[in-house]
C-alpha positions, 0 to 999 in steps of 0.5 A, a space after each residue: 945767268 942773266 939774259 945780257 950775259 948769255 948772248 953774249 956767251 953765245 957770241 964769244 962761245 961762237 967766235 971761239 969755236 970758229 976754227 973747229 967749225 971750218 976743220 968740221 966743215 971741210 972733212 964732211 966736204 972732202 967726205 960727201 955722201 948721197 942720201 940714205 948713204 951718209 953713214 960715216 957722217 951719222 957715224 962721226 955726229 953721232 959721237 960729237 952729239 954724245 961727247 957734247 952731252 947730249 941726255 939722248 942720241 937716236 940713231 938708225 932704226 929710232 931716227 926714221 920709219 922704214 916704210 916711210 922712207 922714200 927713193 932709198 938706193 938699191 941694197 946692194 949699193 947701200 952695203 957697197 958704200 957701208 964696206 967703203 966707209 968702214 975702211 975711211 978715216 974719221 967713221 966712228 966704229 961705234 954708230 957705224 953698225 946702226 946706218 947699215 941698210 940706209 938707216 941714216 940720220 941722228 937725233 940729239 935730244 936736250 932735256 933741261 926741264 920743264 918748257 917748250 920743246 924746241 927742234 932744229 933741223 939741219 940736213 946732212 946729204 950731197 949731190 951726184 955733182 962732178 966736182 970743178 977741179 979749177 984751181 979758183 975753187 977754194 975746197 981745189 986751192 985748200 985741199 978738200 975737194 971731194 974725194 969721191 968722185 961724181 958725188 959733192 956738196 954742191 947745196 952746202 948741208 956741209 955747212 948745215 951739218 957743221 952749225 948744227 953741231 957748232 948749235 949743239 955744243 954751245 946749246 950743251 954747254 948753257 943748259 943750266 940757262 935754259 928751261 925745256 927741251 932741244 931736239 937737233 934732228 940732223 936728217 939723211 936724204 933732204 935732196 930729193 925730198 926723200 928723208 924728213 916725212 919718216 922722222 915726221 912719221 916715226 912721231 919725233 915732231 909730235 911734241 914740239 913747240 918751235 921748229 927751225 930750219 936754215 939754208 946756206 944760200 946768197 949771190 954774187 951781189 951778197 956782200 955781206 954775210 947775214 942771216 936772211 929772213 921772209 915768209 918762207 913760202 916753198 913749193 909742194 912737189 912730187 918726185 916720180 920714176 916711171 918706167 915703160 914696158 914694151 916688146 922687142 923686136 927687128 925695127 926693119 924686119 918685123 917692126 910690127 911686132 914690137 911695142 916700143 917703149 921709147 915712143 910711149 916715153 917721148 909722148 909723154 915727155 912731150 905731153 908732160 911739158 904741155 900740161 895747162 898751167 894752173 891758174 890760181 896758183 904757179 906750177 912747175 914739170 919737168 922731166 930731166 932724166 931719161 934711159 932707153 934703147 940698146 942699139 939703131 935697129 932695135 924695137 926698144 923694149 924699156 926705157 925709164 924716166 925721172 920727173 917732177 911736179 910742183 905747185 904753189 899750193 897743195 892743190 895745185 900740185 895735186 892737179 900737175 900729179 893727176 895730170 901728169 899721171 894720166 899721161 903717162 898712162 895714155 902714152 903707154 897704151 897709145 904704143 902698147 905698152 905697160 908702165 910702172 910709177 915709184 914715188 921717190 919723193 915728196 914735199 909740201 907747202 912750207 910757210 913761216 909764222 910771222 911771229 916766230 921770225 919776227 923773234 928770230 930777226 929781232 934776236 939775230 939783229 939785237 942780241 947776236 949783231 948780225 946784219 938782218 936782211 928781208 927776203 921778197 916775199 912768195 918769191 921761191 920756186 925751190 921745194 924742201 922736205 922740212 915743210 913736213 916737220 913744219 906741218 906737223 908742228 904747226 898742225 897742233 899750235 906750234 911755230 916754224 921758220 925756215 930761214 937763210 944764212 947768207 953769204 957771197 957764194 961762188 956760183 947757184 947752188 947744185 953747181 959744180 963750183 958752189 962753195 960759201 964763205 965760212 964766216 958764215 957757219 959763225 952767223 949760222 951757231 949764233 942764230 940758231 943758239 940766240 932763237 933757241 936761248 930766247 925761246 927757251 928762257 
């Protein structure tokens, strides 16, 4: 197939499947599910990625490295979820069994002969979001509202997940057109920066050649839906549950013979919000969950804090974690208390190669006819798991870009009322299949 014709293939093959793609997107909204929790939805890729063609489908233990894996829910509440899904409509029996114990996420793998090995990477978990219930939010009007409640896909990998099942079906279907090989990594646990070092870790990146990555992203002032393209700068984070350990006791009786574990937990919040800023690079801290206490004239025996650190640069957030450590140490021993700290998640510094998105834009502006549009450069403050697949592939010579599909979405991201417009899972299979093509060609 001459390279006119398979664009514009794509192009046809995409618009054709735009129906399917919204029914797609809609059941994974009305279905969300948290990470290291998406089991119904590995369940229901995993089926499509081998009825589409797919040469290998890698599920549970083959997707990601157990010890690895950071911030996994409790057991128990993990089986408790595997018990509700087994009972929804859509799971797929077959791939169910695989997820249990939170081993979420599915790797397609493509082989179509000797060439460079291409890997797309589209995140699959929700948010702990209430969601709106007004009758302007569209998934309200249209009956598809999440039906879980306090849980919602509030950051849209409902999307991501549906264009990269769209990418993988038209991908499937032109593989006599292309030379070398696609890994369509649909990852578990993206919020939090939790899921994508264990696939990095389990040596899934270690052959590639090319990795892409997208966001459903645009505000109100995004007219146009499109595909938004920049240097892709992200920050470096590390999420942390801590928790202060202390002695109970009567607060008006005997006072003096308890440690109290909230005044340690205060100190430090206040502490942590005082850090100095680094000055070669931005920062940020924030602690923005806390527990503690069980009742007026009780001596606090425990409390638990959920915080974060970000820098621009490694080192800048390796300062923020070594500070904000040390505080939390003082501020237990200043009340005599002890402390406990889990990693919950992590990131690093995500950066675009200007060659690959300098292919990307040209592809998505000439051969697919999307508008294009330039992102300000090193604006972000946002942080994302994949900088570590990026990492990994650019480590030994390979190329990343992460960029945007863009559409006037109802209200920020994380927002109870967050939903994008469709169009834009058409935009988002026809840049990933275009790039892929023209790497693969």
């Amino acid at each position: 197939m001459a390279e006119k014709e398979i664009f514009e293939e794509i192009m046809k093959r995409a618009d054709a499947l735009a129906p399917e793609l919204v029914k797609l997107r809609r059941d994974f909204h009305k279905y969300p599910e948290l990470g290291w929790m998406e089991m119904r939805t590995t369940s229901i890729v995993a089926s499509c990625l081998k009825e589409y063609g797919c040469d290998q489908v890698l599920v549970g233990k083959e997707v990601c490295k157990a010890e690895a894996r950071m911030g996994v829910p409790s057991e128990a509440l993990l089986e408790d979820h595997y018990e509700e899904v087994k009972e929804q409509e859509g799971t797929v029996s077959e791939y169910l069994p695989y997820t249990r114990e939170g081993f979420t996420g599915v790797i397609g793998i493509l082989h179509c002969g000797e060439g460079p090995v291409v890997a797309l990477r589209f995140d699959m978990d929700a948010l702990p979001v209430l969601e709106s219930s007004e009758e302007s939010h569209l998934p309200v009007r249209e009956g598809f509202v999440s039906c879980k409640r306090g849980v919602m896909h509030a950051c849209g990998h409902d999307g991501h997940t549906t264009v990269g099942l769209g990418t993988a079906r038209i991908l499937c279907q032109l593989r006599e057109s292309l030379h070398g090989t696609v890994k369509f990594i649909f990852q578990p646990a993206e919020e939090g920066v939790r899921g994508a070092r264990s696939i990095v870790e389990k040596g899934h990146l270690d052959d590639v050649d090319y990795v892409l990555g997208a966001h459903m992203g645009g505000g109100a002032q995004q007219k146009v839906c499109g595909i938004g393209v920049g240097d892709g700068q992200s920050l470096a984070t590390v999420k942390l549950d801590v928790e202060f350990f202390g002695k109970g006791s009567h607060a008006a009786a005997s006072p003096e013979a308890g440690n109290n574990a909230m005044l340690s937990m205060a100190t430090a919040i206040l502490n942590l919000h005082a850090i100095p800023r680094h000055g070669q690079a931005d920062t940020r801290v924030n602690v923005g969950k806390v527990a503690a206490g069980t009742g007026r004239n009780i001596i606090c025996d425990s409390a638990h804090m959920e915080m974060e650190v970000r820098g621009m640069s490694e080192e800048a957030n390796e300062y923020m974690k070594v500070y904000a450590e040390r505080i939390i140490s003082a501020a237990a021993q200043m009340h005599g208390c002890t402390y406990a700290i889990r990693l919950m998640g992590a990131a690093r510094n995500g950066r675009n190669d200007e060659a690959l998105a300098e292919q990307l834009a040209e592809v998505c502006k000439k051969q697919m006819q999307l508008p294009v549009f330039e992102l300000p450069k090193s604006g972000t403050s946002v942080s994302e798991d994949y900088s570590y697949m990026s990492e990994r592939v650019q480590s030994h010579g390979g190329q990343s870009c992460y960029f945007y599909n863009l559409s006037c979405c109802n209200n920020t991201l994380h927002n109870e009322a967050f939903d994008f417009q469709e169009e834009a899972l058409v935009n988002g299979v026809k840049a990933f299949c275009g790039v892929t093509v023209h790497l693969l060609r």
